[in-house]
N, C-alpha and C positions, 0 to 999 in steps of 0.2 A: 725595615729596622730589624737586623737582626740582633738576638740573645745572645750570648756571648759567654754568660752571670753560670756559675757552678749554684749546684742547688748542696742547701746544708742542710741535708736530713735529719741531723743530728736531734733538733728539738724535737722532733715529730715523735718520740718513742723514748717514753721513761725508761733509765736503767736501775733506776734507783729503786730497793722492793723494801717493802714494810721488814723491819727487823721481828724476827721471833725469838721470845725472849725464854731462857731455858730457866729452869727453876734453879738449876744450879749453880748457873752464874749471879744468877739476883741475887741467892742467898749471901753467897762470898762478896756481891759488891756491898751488901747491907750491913756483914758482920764488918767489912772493913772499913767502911762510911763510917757509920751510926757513931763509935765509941770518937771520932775525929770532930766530930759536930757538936757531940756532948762536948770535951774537953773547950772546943773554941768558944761554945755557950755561955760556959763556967770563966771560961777569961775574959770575956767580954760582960761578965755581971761583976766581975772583980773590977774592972776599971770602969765599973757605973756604965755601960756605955746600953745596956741591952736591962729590960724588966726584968 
């Protein structure tokens, strides 16, 4: 019986690598979140919907 079948290496080796996360970016995604959450917070305690 012979083999024939390709081999898929592909699984065999992560490419995918732990993200490093720079202070500067976090800062800027924080400043741009944070005041977006507040807001949706406050309209969602406005139609009763959230404590």
């Amino acid at each position: 019986m012979s083999r024939n079948r390709k081999l898929n290496r592909d699984h065999t080796q992560k490419t995918q690598r732990p993200m490093v996360e720079d202070a500067t970016i976090a800062n800027q995604l924080e400043a741009l979140v944070t005041p977006v959450i507040i807001s949706q917070e406050n309209y969602y305690r406005q139609l009763e919907l959230r404590d």
